[in-house]
FILOVO-504668 format. One record per residue (C-alpha): x, y, z; residue in one letter. Coordinates in nm, 2 decimals. Each point is the difference from the previous one (the first is absolute). Layout:
<nodes>
      X      Y      Z rest
      X      Y      Z    a
...
</nodes>
This chain:
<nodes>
      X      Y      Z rest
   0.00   0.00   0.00    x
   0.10   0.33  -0.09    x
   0.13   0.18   0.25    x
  -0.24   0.34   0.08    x
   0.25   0.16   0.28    x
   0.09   0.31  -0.24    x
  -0.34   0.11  -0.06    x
  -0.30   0.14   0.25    x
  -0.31  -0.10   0.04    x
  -0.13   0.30  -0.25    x
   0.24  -0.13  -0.27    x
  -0.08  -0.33   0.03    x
  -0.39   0.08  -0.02    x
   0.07   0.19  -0.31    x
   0.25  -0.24  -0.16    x
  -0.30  -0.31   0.08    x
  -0.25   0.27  -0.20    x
   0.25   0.10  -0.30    x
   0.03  -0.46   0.00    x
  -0.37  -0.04   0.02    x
  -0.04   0.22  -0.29    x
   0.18  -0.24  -0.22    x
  -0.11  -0.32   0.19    x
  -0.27  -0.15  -0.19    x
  -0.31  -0.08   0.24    x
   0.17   0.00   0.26    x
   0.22  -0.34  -0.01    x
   0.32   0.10   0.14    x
   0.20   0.01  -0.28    x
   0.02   0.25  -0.35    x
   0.12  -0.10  -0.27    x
   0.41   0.12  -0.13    x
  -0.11   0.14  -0.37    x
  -0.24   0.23   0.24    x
   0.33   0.10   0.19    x
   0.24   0.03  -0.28    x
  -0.27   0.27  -0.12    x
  -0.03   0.20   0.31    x
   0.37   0.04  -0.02    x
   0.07   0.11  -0.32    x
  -0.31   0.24   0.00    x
   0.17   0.14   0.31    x
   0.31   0.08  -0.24    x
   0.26  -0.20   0.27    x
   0.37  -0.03  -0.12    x
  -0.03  -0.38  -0.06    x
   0.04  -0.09  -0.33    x
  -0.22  -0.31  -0.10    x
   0.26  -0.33   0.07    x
   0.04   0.20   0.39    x
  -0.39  -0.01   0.09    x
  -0.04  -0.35  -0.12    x
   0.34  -0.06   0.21    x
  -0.15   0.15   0.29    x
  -0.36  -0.20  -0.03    x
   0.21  -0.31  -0.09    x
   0.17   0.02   0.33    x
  -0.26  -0.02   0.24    x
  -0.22  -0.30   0.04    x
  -0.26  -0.04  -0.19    x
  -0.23  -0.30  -0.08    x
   0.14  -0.10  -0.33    x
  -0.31   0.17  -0.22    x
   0.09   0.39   0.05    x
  -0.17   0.07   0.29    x
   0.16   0.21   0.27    x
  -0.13  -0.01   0.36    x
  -0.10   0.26   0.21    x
   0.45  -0.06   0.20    x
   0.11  -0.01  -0.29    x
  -0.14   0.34  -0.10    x
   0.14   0.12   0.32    x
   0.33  -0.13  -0.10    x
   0.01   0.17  -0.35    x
  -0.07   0.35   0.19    x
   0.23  -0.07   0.25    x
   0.25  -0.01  -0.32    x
  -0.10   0.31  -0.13    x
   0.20   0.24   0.24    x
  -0.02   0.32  -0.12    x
  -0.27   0.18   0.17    x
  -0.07   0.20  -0.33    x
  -0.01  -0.34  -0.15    x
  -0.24  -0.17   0.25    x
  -0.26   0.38  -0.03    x
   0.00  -0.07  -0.37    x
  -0.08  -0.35   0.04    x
  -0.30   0.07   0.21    x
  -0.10   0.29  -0.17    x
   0.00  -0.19  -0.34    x
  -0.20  -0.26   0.17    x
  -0.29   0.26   0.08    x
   0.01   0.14  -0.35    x
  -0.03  -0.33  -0.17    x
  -0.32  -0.04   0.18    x
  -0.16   0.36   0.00    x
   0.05   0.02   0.38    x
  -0.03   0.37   0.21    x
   0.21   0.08   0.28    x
  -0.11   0.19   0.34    x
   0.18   0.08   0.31    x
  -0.03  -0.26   0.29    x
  -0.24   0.17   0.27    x
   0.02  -0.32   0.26    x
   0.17   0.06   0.34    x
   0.24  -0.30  -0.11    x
   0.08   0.18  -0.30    x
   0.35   0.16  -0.03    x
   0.03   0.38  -0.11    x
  -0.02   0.00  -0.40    x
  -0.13  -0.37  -0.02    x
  -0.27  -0.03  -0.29    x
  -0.25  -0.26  -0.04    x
  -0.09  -0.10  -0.38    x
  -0.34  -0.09  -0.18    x
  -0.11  -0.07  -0.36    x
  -0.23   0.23  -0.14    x
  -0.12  -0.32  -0.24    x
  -0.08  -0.18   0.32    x
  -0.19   0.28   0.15    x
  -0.20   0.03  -0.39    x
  -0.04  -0.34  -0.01    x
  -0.16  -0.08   0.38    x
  -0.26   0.32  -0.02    x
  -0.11  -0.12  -0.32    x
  -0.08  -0.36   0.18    x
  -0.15   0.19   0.27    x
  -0.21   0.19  -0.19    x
  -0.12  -0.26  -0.24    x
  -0.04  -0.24   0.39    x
  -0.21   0.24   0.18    x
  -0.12   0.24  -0.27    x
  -0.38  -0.11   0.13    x
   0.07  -0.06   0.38    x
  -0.21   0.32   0.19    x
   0.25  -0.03   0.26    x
   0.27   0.13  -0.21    x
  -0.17   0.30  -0.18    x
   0.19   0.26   0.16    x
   0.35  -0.09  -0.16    x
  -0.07  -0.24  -0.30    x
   0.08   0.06  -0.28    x
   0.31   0.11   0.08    x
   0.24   0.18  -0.24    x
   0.33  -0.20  -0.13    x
   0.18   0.28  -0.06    x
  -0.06   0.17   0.32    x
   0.10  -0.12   0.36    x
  -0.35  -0.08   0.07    x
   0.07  -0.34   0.13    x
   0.19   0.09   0.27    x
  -0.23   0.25   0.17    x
  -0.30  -0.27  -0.07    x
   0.17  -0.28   0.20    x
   0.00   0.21   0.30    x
  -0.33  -0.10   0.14    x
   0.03  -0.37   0.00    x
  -0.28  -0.09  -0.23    x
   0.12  -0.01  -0.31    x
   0.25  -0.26   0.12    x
  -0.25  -0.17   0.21    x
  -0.24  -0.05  -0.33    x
   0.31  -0.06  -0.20    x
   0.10  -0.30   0.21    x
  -0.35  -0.14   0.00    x
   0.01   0.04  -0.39    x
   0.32  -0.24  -0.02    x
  -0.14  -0.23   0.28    x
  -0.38   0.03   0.05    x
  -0.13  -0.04   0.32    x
   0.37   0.14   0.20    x
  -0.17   0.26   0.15    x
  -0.36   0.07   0.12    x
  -0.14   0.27  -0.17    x
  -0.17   0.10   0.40    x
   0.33   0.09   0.13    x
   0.12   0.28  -0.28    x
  -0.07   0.32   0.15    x
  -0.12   0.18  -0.31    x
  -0.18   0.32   0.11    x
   0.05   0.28   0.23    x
   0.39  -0.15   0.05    x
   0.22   0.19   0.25    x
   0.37  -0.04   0.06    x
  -0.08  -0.32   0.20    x
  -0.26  -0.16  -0.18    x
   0.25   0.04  -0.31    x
   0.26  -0.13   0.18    x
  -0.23  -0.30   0.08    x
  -0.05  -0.06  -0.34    x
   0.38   0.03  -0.09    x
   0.08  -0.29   0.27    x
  -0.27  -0.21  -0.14    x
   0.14   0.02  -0.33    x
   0.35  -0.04   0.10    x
  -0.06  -0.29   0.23    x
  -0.30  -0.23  -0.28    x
   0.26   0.08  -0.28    x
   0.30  -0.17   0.24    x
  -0.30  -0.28   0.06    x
  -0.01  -0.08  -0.38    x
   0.41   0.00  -0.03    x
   0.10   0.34  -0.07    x
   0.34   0.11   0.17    x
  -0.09   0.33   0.21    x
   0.27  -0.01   0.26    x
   0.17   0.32  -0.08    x
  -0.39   0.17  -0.10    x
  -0.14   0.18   0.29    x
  -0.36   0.21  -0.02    x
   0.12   0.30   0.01    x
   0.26  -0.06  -0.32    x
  -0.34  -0.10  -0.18    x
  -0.15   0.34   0.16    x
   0.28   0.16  -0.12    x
  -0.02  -0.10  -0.37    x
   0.35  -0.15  -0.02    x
   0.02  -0.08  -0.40    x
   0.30  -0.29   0.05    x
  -0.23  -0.19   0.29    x
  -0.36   0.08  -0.16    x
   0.12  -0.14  -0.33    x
   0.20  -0.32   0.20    x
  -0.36  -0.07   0.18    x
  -0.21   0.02  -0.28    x
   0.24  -0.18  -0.23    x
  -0.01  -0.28   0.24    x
  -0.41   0.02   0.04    x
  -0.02  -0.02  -0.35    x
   0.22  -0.27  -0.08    x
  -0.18  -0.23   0.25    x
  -0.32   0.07  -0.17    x
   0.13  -0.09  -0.36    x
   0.15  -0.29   0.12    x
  -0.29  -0.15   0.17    x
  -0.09  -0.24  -0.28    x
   0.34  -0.11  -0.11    x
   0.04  -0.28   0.22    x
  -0.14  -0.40  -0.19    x
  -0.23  -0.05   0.34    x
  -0.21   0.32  -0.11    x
   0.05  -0.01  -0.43    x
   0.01  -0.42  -0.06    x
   0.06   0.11  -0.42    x
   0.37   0.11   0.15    x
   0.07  -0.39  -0.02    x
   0.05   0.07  -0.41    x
   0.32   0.15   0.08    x
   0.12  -0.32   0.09    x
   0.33  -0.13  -0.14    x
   0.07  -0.30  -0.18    x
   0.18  -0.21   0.29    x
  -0.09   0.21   0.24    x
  -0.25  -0.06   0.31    x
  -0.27   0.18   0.16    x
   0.19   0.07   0.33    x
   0.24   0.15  -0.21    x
  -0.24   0.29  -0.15    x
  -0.16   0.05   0.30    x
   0.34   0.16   0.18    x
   0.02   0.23  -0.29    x
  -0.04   0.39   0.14    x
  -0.28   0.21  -0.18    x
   0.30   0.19  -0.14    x
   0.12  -0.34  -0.20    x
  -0.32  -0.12  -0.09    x
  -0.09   0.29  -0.17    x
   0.30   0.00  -0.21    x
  -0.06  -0.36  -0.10    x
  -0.35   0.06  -0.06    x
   0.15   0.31  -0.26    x
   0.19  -0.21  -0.18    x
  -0.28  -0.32   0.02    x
  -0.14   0.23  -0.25    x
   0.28   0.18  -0.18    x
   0.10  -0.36  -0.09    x
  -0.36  -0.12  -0.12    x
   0.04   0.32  -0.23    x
   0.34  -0.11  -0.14    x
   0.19   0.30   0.18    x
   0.35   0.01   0.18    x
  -0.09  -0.02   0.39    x
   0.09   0.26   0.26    x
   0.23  -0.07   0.32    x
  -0.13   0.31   0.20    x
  -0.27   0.31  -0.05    x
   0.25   0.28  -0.02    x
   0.27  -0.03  -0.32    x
  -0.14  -0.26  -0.16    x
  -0.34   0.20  -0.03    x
   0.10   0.34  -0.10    x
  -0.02  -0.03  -0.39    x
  -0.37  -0.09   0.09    x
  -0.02  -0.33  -0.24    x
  -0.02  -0.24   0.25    x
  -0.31   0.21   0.13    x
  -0.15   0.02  -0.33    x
  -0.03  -0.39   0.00    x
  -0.10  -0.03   0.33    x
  -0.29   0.22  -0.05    x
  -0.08  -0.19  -0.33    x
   0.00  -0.36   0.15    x
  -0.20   0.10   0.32    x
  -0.28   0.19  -0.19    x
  -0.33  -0.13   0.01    x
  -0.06  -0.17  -0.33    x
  -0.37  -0.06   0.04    x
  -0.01  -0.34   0.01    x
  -0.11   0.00   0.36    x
  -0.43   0.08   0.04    x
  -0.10   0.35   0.10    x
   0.41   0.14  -0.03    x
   0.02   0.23  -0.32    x
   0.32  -0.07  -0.19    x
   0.28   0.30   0.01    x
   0.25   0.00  -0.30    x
   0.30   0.16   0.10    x
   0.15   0.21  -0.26    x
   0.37  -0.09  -0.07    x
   0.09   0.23  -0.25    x
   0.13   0.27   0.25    x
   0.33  -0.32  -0.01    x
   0.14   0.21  -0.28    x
   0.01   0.36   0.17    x
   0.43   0.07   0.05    x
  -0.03   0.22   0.27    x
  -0.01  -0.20   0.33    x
  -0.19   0.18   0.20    x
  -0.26   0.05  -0.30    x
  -0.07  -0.33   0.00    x
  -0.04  -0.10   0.32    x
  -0.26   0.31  -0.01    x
  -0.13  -0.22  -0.26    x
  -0.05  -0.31   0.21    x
  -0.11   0.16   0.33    x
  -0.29   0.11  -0.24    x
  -0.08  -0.35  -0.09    x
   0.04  -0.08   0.39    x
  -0.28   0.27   0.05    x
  -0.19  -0.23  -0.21    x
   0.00  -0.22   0.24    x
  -0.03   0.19   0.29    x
   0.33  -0.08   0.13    x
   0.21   0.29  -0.09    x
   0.06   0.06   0.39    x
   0.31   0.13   0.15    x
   0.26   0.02  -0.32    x
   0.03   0.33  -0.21    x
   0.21  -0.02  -0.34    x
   0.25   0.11   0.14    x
   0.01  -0.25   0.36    x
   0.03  -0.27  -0.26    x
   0.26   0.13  -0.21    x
   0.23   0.07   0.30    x
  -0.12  -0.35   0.13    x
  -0.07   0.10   0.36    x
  -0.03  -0.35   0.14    x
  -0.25   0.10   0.29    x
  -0.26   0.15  -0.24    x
   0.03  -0.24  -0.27    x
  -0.03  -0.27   0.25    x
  -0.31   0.15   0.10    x
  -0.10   0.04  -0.36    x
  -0.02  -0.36  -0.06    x
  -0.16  -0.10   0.30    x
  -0.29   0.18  -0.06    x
  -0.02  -0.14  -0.38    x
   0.06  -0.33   0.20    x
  -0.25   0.00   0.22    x
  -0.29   0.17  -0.27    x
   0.13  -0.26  -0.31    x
   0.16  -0.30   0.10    x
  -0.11  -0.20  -0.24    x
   0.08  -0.30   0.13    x
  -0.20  -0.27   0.00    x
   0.03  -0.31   0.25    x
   0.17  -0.33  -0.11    x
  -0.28  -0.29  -0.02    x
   0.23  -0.31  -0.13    x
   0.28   0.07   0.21    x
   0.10  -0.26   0.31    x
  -0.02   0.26   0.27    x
  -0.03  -0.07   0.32    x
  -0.27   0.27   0.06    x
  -0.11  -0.07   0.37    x
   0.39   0.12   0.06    x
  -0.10   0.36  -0.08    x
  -0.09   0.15   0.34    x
  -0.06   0.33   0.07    x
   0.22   0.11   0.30    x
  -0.20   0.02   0.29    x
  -0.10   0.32   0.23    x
   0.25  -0.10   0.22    x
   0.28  -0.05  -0.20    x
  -0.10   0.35  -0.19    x
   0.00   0.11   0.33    x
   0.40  -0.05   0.06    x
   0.12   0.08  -0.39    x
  -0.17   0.36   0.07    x
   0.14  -0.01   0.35    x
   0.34  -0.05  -0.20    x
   0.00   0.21  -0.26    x
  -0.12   0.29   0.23    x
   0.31  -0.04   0.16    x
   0.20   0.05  -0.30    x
   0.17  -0.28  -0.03    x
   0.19  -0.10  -0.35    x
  -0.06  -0.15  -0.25    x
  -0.41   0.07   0.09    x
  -0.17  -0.33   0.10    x
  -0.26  -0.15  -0.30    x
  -0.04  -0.30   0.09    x
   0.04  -0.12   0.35    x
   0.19  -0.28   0.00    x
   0.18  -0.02  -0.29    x
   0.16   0.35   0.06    x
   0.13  -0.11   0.36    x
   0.17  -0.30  -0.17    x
   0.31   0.17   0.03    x
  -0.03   0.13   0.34    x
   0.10   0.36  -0.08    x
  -0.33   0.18   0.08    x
   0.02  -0.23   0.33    x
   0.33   0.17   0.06    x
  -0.17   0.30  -0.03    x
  -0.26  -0.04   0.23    x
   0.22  -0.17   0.26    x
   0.16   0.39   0.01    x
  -0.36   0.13  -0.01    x
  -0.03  -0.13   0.35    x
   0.35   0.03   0.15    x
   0.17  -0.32  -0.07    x
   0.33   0.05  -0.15    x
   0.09  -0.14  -0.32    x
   0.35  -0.08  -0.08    x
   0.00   0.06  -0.38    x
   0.32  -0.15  -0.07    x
  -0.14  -0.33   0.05    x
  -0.25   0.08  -0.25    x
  -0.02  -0.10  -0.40    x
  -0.16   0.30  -0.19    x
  -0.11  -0.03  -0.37    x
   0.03   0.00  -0.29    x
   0.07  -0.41   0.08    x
   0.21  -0.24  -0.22    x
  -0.22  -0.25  -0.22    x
   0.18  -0.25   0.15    x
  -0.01  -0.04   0.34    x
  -0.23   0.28   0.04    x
  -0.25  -0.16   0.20    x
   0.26  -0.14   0.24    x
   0.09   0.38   0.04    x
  -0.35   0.09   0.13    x
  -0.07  -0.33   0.25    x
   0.31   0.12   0.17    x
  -0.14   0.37   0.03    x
  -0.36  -0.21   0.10    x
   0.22  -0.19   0.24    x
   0.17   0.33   0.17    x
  -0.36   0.11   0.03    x
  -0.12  -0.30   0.21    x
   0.32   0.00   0.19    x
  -0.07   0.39   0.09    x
  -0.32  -0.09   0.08    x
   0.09  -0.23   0.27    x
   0.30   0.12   0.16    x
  -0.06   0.40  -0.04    x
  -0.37   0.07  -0.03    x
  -0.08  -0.29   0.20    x
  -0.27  -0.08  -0.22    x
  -0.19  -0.37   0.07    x
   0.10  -0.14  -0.34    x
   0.00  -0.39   0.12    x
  -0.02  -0.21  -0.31    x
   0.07   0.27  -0.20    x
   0.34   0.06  -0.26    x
   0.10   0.16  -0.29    x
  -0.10  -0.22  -0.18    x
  -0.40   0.04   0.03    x
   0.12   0.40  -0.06    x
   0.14  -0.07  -0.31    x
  -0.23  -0.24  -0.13    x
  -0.30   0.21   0.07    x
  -0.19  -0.19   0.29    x
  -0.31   0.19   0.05    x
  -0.05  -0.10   0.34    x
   0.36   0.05   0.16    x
   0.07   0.26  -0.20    x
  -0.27   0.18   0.15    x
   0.06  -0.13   0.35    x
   0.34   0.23  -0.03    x
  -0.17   0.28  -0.16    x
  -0.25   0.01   0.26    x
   0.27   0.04   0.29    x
   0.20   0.26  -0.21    x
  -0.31   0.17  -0.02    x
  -0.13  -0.04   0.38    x
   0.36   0.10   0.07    x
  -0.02   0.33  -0.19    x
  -0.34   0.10   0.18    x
   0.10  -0.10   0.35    x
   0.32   0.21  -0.09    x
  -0.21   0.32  -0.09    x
  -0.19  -0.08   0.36    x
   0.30  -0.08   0.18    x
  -0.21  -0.25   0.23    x
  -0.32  -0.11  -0.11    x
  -0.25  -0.34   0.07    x
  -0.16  -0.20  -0.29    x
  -0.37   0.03  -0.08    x
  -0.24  -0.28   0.07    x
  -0.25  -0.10  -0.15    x
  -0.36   0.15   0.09    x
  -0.34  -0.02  -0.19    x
  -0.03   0.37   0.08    x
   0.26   0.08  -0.23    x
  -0.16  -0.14  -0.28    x
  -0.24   0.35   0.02    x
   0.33   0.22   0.00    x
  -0.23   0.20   0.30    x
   0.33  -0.06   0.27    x
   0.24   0.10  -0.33    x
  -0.25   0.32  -0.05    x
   0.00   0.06   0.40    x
   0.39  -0.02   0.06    x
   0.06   0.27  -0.35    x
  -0.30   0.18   0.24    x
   0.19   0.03   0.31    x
   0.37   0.11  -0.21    x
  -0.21   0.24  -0.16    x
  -0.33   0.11   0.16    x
  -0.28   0.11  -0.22    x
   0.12  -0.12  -0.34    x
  -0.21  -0.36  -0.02    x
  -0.31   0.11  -0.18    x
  -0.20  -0.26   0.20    x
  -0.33   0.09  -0.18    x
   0.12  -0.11  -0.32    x
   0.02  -0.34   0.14    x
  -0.18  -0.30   0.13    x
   0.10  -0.15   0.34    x
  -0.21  -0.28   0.11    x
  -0.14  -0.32  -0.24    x
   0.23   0.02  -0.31    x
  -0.01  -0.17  -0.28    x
   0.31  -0.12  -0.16    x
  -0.05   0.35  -0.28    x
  -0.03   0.20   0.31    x
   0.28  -0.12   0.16    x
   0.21   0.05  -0.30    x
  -0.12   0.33  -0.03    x
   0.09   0.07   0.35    x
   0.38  -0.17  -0.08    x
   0.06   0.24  -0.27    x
  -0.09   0.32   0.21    x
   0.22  -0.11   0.28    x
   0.30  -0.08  -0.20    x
  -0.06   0.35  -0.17    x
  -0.01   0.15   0.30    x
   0.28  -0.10   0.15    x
   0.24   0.08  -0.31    x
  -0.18   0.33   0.07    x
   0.12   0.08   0.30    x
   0.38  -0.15  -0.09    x
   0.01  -0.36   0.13    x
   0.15  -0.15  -0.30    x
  -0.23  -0.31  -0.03    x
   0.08  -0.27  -0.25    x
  -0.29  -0.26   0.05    x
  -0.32  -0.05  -0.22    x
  -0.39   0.13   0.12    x
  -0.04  -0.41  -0.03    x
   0.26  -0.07   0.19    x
  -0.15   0.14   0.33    x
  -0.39  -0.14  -0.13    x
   0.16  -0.34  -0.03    x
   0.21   0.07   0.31    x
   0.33  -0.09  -0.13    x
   0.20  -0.02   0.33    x
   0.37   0.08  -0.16    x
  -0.16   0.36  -0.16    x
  -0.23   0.11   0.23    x
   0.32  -0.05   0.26    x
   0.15   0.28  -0.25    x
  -0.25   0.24  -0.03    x
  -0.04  -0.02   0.40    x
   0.38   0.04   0.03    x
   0.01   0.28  -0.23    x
  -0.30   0.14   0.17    x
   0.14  -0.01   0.31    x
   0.37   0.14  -0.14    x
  -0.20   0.34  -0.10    x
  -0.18   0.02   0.35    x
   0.35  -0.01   0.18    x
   0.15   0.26  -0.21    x
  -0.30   0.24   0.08    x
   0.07  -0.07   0.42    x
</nodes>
């Protein structure tokens, strides 16, 4: 790992933004052509054979891709201060990003904070076109995309709060927004609730606070919403929720093995499923390999409706804007085909020309998720009672996880713990010390690899044990790396109760009780923290029906992300009585209560 001693924490913030601009969704890694551009655009004195050189020498996985140390590394070797300015400042101008001076009482005198002006265009058109009918939202939507709108109109919470519920329905019950008459505590009400359901679906909001939000700060407001957004348009890229996902399938390659693809890589696989049924070359990522807009063209062509399905009109997608020489002409020319279809979302000409990864990514997911046009394999031997959709309890942790930041973001439970790395992570979360030297870190070798990860799985168990002093009996690398629901969980669980008890300090579990099952002694206890804010005329307290109780469930757990205990369990979870979640919510509960004595 590289090491981080010569930079602060501001430069190493910045230098993780200027990587994730050129990471593609996210993975950890960009790619070296993306690299070798940024340099020479920031007119460095290394001739072409001494870039290469430099990206040869650090380790890479073999394919061109460079990982977030080694990155570190290659600015490490860029000495000159004038060099290292340029080589951030180019970054920035390659993707149309404004500076402004850091305001935060962390900040350092003459530190600046950077946005992208496309991002802000592209998330207040989605916000718009999202809520353009919601009543709730009349006073700031539309909003303008070329003004600064956006960052005044998150200030009172509900834009964010109907934003969250529009990427996962249901987050956040529409009774605990504070929407009229607000006042500086009723927004910042609103503000906590938003900060606290968007950490309960797996967005990482440690370094947000309210008053940031209240403030308008364009770097965090566009980080949050990015992260909102991107949950939503990957809800339905996952082969438990879209079965016709399984016609990506491989020759010689199984099931389990496309089901631990990320959204990221099925995406590009479903691209180029259909840049290859339309004879074309296929694409390796959504930034270069899209900005001559072909590749799109096709796309667009093969996904189309072609009216051969009852009561869908057909759409012919006119190619002939292929033959337009000007670059950002034609992709002007296929973002109007795009509008055909409804889908022209997030992109301008000019996002895809300069192939900003983040937007283009976007882009397709949209078109994904309104034309898949895939159809589900009938003759195929699948095993199809081994497509499970992950339970409430297991989306439960991977939000718990990914709300904590960890990297690379968790998909798909077990399969992205099979190394042990986000395990690592969590073991820190809570206060138990990893020694990283004794820790394999990717890329691994094809041979060999998976011997690489047991041995991280096997560290895991064995700092389970002795350090955490975990009860892991029966339990060893092994079932980590193999993907054992069960004992996988069982750790989980502990790394989990761990990191709750550690925010309490000291804390009992929760029993089981019938009561509970009406969320009335949930609703009481957010009651006594904060007197007066249970509306206890808008619910029903004595003979519920299982509807009523549910409706009860999702009040409560509203409620108390409203007043800042960050709760993680489902409204079901406390109706069904779920011992392990209701423990948490109690716990957490009880954690905002002692901070208030």
């Amino acid at each position: 790992m590289a090491s981080t001693a010569h930079f602060s924490e501001e430069e190493m913030a910045e230098l993780r933004e200027a990587f994730g601009k050129v990471d593609i969704g996210g993975n950890g890694f960009i790619h070296a052509s993306d690299l070798t551009d940024v340099l020479k655009a920031a007119n460095l004195p290394l001739p072409g054979y001494k870039a290469r050189e430099l990206i040869q020498n650090l380790t890479t996985t073999g394919d061109g891709r460079i990982s977030f140390d080694d990155f570190i590394s290659i600015f490490q070797n860029l000495k000159s201060d004038d060099v290292a300015k340029s080589f951030r400042k180019q970054i920035n101008k390659k993707e149309g990003i404004c500076a402004i001076g850091g305001t935060s009482e962390q900040s350092s005198a003459g530190t600046q904070h950077s946005y992208s002006e496309e991002e802000k265009y592209a998330f207040v058109n989605w916000i718009n076109k999202a809520l353009e009918k919601d009543p709730d939202c009349k006073h700031v939507v539309p909003m303008n995309p070329e003004t600064d709108d956006l960052f005044q109109a998150v200030g009172d919470g509900i834009v964010l709060c109907k934003m969250i519920n529009f990427s996962v329905p249901d987050t956040i019950d529409e009774r605990t927004i504070n929407k009229k008459k607000l006042t500086p505590f009723t927004i910042q009400e609103n503000l906590n609730l938003a900060l606290n359901s968007a950490s309960a679906i797996g967005c990482h909001v440690v370094n947000i606070g309210a008053e940031d939000l209240k403030e308008g700060k364009p770097y965090l407001v566009l980080g949050l919403l990015w992260q909102v957004i991107k949950i939503g348009l990957f809800a339905d890229i996952e082969i438990s929720r879209n079965e016709a996902l399984i016609a990506l399938l491989r020759e010689g390659e199984s099931l389990e093995d496309l089901m631990k693809l990320s959204p990221e890589e099925l995406l590009l696989r479903w691209a180029n499923y259909h840049l290859e049924n339309a004879g074309c070359n296929k694409v390796n990522n959504f930034s270069s390999d899209i900005k001559d807009s072909r590749a799109y063209y096709h796309l667009l062509n093969q996904v189309a409706p072609k009216g051969d399905e009852e009561g869908i009109p057909a759409i012919t997608i006119d190619m002939s804007g292929l033959r337009e020489k000007d670059d950002v002409q034609r992709a002007e020319c296929m973002l109007q085909q795009a509008e055909r279809l409804g889908c022209r979302q997030f992109v301008t000409a000019t996002d895809v020309v300069r192939g900003n990864p983040k937007l283009n990514l976007a882009f397709i997911a949209n078109l994904f998720n309104k034309y898949p046009a895939l159809h589900k394999p009938e003759n195929q031997d699948i095993d199809w009672s081994s497509i499970e959709g992950e339970t409430r309890e297991e989306r439960t942790f991977r939000n718990w996880m990914n709300s904590l930041g960890v990297n690379p973001r968790v998909n798909h439970l077990y399969s992205d713990l099979s190394d042990a790395l986000v395990i690592f992570q969590l073991y820190e979360k809570i206060k138990v010390p990893v020694d990283w030297n004794r820790v394999n870190k990717p890329p691994y070798p094809k041979l060999g690899g998976n011997m690489k990860k047991l041995e991280n799985c096997n560290y895991a168990v064995e700092l389970g044990k002795n350090q955490a002093k975990f009860s892991l009996v029966g339990i060893a690398g092994q079932d980590l790396n193999e993907g054992n629901r069960t004992l996988t969980l069982a750790l989980v669980w502990q790394l989990m109760r761990r990191y709750t008890l550690n925010i309490l300090e000291d804390i009992g579990g929760g029993e089981k009780d019938s009561k509970i099952s009406t969320s009335m002694p949930v609703l009481d206890l957010i009651d006594a923290i904060q007197p007066g804010s249970i509306k206890y005329d808008l619910l029903k307290t004595e003979d519920l029906n299982d509807e009523e109780k549910l409706n009860n469930a999702k009040y409560a757990i509203s409620m108390a992300r409203k007043i800042g205990a960050r709760v993680y369990a489902l409204p079901e979870d406390l109706v069904e009585v779920k011992p392990k979640m209701v423990m948490t919510v109690f716990a957490c509960l009880m954690g905002k209560g002692m901070n208030k004595v």
